[in-house]
C-alpha positions in Angstrom: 3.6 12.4 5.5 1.2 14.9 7.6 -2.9 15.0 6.6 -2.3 18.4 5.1 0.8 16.5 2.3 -2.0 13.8 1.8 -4.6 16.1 0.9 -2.7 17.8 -1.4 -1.2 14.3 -3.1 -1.2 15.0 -7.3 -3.3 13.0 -9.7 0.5 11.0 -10.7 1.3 10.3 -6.5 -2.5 9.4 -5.9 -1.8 7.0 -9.4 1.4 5.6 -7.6 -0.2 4.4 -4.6 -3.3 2.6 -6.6 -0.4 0.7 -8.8 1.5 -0.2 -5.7 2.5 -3.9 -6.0 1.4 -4.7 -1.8 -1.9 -2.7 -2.4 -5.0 -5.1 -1.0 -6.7 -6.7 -3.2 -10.3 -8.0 -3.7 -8.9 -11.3 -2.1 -7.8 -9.1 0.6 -11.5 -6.9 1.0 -13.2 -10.5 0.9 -11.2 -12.2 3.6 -11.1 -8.7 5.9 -14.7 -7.7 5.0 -17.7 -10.7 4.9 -17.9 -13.6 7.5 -17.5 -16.4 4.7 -17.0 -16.8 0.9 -17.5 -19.7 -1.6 -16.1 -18.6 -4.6 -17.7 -19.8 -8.0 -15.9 -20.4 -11.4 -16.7 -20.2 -14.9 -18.4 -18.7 -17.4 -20.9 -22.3 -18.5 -19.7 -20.7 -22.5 -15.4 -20.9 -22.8 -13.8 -21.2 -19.0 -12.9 -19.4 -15.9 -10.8 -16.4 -16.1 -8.6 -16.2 -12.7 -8.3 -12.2 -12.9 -12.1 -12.0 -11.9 -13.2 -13.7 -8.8 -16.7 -14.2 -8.0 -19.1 -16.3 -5.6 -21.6 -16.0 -2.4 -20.9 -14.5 1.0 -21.9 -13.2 4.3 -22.0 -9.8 5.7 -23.3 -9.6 9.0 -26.4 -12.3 8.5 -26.7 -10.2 5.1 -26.1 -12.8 2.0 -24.5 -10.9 -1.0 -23.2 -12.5 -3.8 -19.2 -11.0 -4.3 -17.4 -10.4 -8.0 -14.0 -8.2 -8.4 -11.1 -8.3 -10.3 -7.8 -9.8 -8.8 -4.5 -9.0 -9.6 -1.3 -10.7 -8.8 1.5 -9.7 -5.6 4.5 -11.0 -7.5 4.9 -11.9 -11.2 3.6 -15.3 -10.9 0.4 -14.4 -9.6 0.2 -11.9 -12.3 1.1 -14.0 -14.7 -2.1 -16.1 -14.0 -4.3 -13.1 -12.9 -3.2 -11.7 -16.2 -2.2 -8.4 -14.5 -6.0 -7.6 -13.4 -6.9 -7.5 -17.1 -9.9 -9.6 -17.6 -10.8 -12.0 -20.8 -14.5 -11.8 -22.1 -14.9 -15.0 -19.8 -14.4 -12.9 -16.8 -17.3 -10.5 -17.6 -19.2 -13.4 -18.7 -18.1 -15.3 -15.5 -19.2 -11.8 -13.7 -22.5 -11.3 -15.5 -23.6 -15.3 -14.9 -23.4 -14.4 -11.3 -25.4 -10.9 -11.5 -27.7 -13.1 -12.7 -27.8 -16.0 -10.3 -28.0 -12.8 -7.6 -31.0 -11.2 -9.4 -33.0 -14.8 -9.1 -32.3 -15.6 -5.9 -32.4 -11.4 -4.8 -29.3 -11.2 -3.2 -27.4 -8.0 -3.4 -24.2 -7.6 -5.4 -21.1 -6.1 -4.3 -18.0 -5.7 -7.2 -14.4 -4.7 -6.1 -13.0 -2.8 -9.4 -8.8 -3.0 -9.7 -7.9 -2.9 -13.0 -5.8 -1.3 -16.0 -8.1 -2.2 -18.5 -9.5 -5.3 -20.3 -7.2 -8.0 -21.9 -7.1 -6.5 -25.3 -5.3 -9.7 -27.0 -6.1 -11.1 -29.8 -8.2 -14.1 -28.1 -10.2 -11.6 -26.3 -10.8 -10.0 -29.3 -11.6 -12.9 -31.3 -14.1 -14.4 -28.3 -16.1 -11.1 -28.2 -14.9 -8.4 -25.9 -16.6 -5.7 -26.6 -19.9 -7.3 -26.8 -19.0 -9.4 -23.4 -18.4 -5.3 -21.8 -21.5 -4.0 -23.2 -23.4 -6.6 -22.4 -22.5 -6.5 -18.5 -23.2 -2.5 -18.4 -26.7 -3.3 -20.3 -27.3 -5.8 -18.0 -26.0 -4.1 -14.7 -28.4 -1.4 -16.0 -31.8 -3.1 -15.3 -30.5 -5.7 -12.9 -33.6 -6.5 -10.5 -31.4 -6.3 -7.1 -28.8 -3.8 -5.4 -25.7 -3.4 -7.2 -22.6 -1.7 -4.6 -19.3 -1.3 -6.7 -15.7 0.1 -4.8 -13.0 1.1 -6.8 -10.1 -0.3 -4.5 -7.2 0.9 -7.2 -7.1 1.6 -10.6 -10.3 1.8 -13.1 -9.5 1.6 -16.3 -11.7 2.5 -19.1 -14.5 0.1 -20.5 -12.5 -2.6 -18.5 -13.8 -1.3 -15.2 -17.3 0.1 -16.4 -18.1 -3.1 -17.0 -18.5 -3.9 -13.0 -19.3 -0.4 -12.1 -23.0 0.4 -13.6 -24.0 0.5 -9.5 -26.6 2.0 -7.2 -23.9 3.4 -5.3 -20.3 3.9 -7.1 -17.5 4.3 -4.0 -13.8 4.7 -4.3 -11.0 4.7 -1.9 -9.1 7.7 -1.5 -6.0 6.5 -3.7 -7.9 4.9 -6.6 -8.4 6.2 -10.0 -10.9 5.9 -12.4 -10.8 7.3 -15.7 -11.4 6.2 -19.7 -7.8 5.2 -20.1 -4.6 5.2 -18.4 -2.6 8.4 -18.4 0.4 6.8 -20.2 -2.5 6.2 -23.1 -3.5 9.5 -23.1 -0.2 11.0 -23.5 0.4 9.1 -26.1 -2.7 9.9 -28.2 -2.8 13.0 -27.5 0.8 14.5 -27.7 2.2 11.1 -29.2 4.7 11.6 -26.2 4.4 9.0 -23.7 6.5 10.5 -21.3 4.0 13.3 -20.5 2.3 10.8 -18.4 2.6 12.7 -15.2 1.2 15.7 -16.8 -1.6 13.8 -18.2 -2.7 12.4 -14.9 -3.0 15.6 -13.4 -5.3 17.1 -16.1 -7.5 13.8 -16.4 -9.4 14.8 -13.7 -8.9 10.6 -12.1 -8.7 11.2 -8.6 -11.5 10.1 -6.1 -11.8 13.9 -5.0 -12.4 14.7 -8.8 -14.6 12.2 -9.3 -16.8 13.0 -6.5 -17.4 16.6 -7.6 -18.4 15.8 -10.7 -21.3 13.5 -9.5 -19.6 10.6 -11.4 -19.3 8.2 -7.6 -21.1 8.7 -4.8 -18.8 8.4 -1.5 -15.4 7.9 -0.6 -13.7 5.6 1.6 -10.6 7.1 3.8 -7.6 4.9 3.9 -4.5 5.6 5.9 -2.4 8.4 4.4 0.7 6.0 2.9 -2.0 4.0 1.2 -4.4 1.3 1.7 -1.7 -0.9 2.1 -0.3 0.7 5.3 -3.5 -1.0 7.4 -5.5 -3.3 5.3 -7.7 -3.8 8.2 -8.7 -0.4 9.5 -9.6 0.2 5.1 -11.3 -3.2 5.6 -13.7 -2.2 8.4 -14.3 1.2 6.6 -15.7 -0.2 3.4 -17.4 -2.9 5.7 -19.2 -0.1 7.9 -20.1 1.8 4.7 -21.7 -1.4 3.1 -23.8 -2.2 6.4 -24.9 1.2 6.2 -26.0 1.3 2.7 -27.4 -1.9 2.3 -30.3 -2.0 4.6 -31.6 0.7 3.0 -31.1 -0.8 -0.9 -32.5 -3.9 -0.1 -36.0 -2.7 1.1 -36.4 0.2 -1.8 -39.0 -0.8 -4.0 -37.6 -2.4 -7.5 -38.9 -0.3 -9.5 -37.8 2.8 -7.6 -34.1 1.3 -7.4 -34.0 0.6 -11.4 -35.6 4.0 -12.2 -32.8 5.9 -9.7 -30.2 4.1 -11.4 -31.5 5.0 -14.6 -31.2 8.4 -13.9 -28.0 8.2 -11.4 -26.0 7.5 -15.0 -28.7 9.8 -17.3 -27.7 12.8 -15.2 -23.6 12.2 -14.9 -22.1 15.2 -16.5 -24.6 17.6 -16.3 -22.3 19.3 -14.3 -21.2 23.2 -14.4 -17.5 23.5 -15.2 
């Protein structure tokens, strides 16, 4: 595949590459990206949910505390990452973080891969919607830097939920959109097997997104994918974080809160 064929990838190819099954995943970014991690579990209310990992690390002398969503490489690990589709305990797990991060004014840096929240009965039943809307009103008017990278697929409320951000990045072959394509064609033509004509009127592709104001950078990756050279996408999102940090941390609180208010005020007051 030459630059010019990747440029010109469809919303459905683009889609593709961010469901590939060896696509890196926040494990990956976390073990490529900071100098150390101690990971954190639980949620001090029901448990710890394994599709969202969490805990403190290094970048560069700069201590950040780390959440994103994990899915599996194989069906076992998916199986117990519950295919990147977290449980209320997840946000909640996410959100007590945020929080420790706020008190002790470390920045936070979230890794969104996901197809959508768990939308079982259990999740229902132990508050999902409220655990979702809780995180984005929190995120909101949280008192410290907020970074989020969508490294695949953002699904709907599911990935909102980690993505209310200063600065909102995706990588070149992630998606982000209200709900999946397949969803869509469903709802809206009750045919499921328009999916591929869905995704490419969705308007989910990082270039899409960009235009529209709704994230604010994105990261190159290798033309075959991320998964092609996890390390040279690695040091990418690493060089764009030392860059953006720095300048985060030493903006006045009030200035950062006020600027994020009115990063997600202003989204779609865009000219068609």
């Amino acid at each position: 595949m030459d630059m010019e064929e990747s440029k010109n990838l469809s919303a459905w190819e683009r889609l593709a590459i961010a469901r590939r099954i060896d696509r890196p995943t926040t494990l990956d970014y976390i073990k490529s990206v900071f100098d150390s991690f101690i990971e954190l579990h639980g949620d001090r209310q029901f448990g710890d949910d394994p599709s969202i990992v969490g805990g403190i690390g290094k970048l560069e002398g700069i201590s950040v505390t780390i959440i994103g969503i994990q899915k599996g490489r194989d069906t076992k690990e998916n199986i117990k990452r519950n295919f990147g589709m977290p449980n209320p305990e997840g946000y909640r797990k996410a959100l007590r973080l945020m929080k420790q991060a706020e008190k002790f004014k470390r920045p936070v840096i979230c890794f969104v891969d996901t197809p959508g929240a768990y939308c079982g009965i259990g999740a229902e039943e132990r508050g999902q919607g409220e655990a979702i809307a809780r995180n984005i009103m929190t995120m909101s008017a949280l008192k410290t830097p907020i970074i989020s990278i969508l490294i695949g697929e953002g699904g709907s409320g599911g990935a909102l939920a980690l993505a209310v951000a200063d600065k909102v990045w995706m990588l070149k072959n992630s998606i982000y959109s209200v709900l999946s394509p397949e969803g869509f064609a469903s709802i809206l033509w009750r045919d499921s097997k328009r999916s591929e004509e869905a995704a490419n009127i969705m308007k989910i592709t990082a270039d899409d997104l960009l235009g529209y104001g709704i994230i604010d950078k994105i990261i190159e990756e290798p033309e075959e994918g991320a998964h092609a050279d996890v390390n040279i996408v690695s040091q990418n999102i690493k060089n764009a974080l030392l860059e953006a940090l720095p300048q985060l941390k030493v903006k006045d609180t009030e200035k950062l809160l006020e600027e994020r208010y009115n990063k997600f005020r202003n989204i779609g007051e865009f000219q068609e």
